[in-house]
Backbone as JSON, one array per atom type, in Angstrom:
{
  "sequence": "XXXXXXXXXXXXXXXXXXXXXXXXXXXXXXXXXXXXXXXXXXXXXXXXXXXXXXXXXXXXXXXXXXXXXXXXXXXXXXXXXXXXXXXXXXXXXXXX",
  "N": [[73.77, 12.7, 12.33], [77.18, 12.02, 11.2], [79.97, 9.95, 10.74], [83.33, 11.11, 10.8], [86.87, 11.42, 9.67], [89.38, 13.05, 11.49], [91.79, 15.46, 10.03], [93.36, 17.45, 9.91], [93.84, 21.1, 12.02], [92.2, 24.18, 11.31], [93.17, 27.43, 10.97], [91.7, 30.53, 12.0], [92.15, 33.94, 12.09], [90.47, 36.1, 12.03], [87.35, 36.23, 12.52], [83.99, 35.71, 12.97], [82.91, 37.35, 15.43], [81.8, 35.59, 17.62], [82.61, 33.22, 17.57], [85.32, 33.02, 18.7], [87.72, 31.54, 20.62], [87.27, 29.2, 20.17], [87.6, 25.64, 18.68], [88.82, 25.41, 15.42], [88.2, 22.59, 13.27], [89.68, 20.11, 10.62], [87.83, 18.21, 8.6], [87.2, 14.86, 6.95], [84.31, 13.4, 5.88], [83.65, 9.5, 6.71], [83.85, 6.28, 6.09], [82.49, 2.89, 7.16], [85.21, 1.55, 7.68], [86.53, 3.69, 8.78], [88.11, 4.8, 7.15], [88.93, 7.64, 5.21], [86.94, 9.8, 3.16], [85.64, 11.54, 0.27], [84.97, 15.4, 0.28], [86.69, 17.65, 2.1], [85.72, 19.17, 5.17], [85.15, 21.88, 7.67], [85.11, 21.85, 10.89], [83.45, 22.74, 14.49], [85.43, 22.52, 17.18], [84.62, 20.66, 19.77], [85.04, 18.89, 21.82], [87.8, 18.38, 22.2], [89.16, 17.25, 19.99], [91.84, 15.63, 17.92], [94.24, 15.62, 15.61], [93.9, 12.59, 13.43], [92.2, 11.35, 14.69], [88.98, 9.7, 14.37], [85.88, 10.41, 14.78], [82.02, 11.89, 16.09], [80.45, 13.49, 13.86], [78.22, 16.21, 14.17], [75.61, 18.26, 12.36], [74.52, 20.42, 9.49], [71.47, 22.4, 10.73], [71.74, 21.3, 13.62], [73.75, 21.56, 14.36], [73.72, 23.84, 15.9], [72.96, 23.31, 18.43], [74.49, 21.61, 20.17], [75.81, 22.0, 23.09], [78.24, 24.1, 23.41], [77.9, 25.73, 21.21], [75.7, 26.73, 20.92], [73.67, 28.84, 19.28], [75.61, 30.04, 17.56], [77.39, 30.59, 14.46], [77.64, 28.3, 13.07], [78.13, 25.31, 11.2], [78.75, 22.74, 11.3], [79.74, 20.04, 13.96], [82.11, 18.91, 16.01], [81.33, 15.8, 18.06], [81.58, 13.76, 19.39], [84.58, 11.58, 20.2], [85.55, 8.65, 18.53], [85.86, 5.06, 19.81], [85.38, 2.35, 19.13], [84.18, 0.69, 15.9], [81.08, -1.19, 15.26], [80.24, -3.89, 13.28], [77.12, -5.61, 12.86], [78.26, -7.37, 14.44], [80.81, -7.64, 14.11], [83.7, -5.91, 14.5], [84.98, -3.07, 12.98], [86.25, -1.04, 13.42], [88.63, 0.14, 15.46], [89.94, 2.01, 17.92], [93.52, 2.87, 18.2]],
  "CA": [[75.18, 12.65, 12.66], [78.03, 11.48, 10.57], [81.28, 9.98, 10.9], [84.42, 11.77, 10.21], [88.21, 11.2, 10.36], [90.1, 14.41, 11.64], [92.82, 15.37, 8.96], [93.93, 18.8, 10.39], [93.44, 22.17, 12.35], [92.5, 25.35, 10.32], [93.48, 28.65, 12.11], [91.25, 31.91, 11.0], [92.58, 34.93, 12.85], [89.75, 37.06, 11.59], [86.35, 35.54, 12.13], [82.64, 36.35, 13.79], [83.89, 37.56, 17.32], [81.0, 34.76, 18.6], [83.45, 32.02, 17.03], [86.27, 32.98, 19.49], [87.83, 30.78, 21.44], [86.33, 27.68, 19.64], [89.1, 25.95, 17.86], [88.41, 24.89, 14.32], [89.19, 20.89, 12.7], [89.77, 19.91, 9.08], [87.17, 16.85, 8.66], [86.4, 14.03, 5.81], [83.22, 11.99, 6.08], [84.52, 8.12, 6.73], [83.32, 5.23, 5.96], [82.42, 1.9, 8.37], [86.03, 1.06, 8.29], [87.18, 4.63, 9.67], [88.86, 5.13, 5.65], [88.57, 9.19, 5.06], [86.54, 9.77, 1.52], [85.09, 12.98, 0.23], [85.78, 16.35, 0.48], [86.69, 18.4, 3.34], [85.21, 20.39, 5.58], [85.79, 22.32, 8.73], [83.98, 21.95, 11.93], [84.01, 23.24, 15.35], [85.47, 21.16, 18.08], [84.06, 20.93, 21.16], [85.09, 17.28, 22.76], [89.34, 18.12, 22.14], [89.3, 15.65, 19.17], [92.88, 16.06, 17.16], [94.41, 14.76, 13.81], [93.95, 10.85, 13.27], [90.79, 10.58, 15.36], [87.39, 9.22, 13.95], [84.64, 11.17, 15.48], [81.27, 11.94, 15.46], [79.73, 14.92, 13.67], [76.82, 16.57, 13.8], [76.01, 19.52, 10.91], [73.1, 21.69, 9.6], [70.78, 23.33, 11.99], [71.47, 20.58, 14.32], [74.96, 22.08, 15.03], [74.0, 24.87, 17.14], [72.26, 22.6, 19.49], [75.35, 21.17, 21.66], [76.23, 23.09, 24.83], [78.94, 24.75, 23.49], [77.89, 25.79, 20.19], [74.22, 27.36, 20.92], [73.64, 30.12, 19.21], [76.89, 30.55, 16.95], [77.15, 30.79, 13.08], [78.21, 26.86, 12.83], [77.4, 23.74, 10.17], [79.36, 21.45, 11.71], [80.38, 20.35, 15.02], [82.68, 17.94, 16.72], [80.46, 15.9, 19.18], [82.3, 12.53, 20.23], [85.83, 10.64, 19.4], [84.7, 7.28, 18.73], [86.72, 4.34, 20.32], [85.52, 1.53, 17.97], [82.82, 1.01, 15.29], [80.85, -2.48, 15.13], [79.08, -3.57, 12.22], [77.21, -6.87, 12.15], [79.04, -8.57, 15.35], [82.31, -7.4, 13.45], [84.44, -4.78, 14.77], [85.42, -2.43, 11.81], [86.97, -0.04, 13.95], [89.01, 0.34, 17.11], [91.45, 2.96, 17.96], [95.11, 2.87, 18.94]],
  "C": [[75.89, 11.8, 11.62], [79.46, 11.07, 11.37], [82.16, 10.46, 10.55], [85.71, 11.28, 10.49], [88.61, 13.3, 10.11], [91.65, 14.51, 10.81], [94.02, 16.29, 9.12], [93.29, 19.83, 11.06], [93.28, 23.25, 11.12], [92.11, 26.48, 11.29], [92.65, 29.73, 11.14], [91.35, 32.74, 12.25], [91.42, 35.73, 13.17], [88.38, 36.31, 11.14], [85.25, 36.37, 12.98], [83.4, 36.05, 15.12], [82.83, 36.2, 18.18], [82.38, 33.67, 18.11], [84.66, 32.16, 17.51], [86.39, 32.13, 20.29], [87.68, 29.58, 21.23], [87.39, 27.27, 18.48], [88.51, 24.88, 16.53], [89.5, 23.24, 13.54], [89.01, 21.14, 11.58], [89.19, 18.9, 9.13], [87.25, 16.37, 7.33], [85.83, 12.69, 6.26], [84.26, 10.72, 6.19], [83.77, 7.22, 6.74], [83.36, 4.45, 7.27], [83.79, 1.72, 9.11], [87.02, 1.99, 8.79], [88.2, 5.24, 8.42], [88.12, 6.6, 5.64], [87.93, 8.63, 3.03], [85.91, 11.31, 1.96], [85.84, 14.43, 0.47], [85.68, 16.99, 1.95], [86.05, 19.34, 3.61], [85.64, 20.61, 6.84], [84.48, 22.45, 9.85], [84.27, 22.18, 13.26], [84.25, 22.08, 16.58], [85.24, 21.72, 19.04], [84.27, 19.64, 22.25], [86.58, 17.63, 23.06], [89.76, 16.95, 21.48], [91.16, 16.43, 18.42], [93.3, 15.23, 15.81], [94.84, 13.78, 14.05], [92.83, 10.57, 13.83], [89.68, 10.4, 14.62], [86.23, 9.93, 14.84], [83.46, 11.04, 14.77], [80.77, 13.52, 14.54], [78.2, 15.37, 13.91], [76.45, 17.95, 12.91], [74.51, 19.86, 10.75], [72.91, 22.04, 11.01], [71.28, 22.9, 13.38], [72.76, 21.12, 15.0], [75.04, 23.13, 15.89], [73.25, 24.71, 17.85], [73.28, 22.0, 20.7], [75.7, 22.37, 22.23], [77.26, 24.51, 24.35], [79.07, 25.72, 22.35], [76.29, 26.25, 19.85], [74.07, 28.57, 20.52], [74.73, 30.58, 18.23], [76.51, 30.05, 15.08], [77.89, 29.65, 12.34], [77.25, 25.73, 12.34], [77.95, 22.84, 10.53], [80.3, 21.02, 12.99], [80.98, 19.0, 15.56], [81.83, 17.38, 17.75], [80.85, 14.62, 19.84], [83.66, 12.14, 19.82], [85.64, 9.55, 19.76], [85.87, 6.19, 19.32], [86.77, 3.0, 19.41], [83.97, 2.05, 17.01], [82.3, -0.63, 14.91], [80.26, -2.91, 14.02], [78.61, -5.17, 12.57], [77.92, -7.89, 13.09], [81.07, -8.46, 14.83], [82.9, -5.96, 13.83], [85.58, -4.21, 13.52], [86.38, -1.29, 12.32], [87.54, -0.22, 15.34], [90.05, 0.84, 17.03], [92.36, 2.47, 18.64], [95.57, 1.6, 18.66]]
}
């Protein structure tokens, strides 16, 4: 699993009919302190994460292992929205 910050939705009209219904995020990996780096990618949400949240990911094979996402033609999947992140007795993260 990785961390991500959520950046945006991306809409595809015209996809594998299994990938209906399943609504697609705009992700970039994030560092400890919840800072976006890297390039983007798109992954399926499955918690109702939206743009500004820190989440977790999970990607390769490992992505069509949650509940909602068994079986489908997915590398990357939304699987928590984190609330803080600790490092070290030091809180690097905490939303809102």
């Amino acid at each position: 699993m990785r961390i991500a910050y959520i950046i945006g939705t991306a809409v595809a009209t015209m996809k594998d009919p299994k990938l209906r219904g399943h609504r697609l995020l705009l992700a970039r990996e994030a560092d400890l302190d919840g800072k976006p780096h890297g390039r983007p990618f798109v992954a399926v949400d499955v918690v109702d994460a939206g743009a500004g949240d820190l989440v977790v990911v999970t990607d390769g094979s490992s992505a069509r292992y949650a509940a909602l996402t068994e079986g489908l033609p997915v590398d990357a999947v939304v699987v928590g929205v984190l609330d803080s992140l600790e490092t070290g007795g030091n809180f690097t993260f905490q939303k809102g």
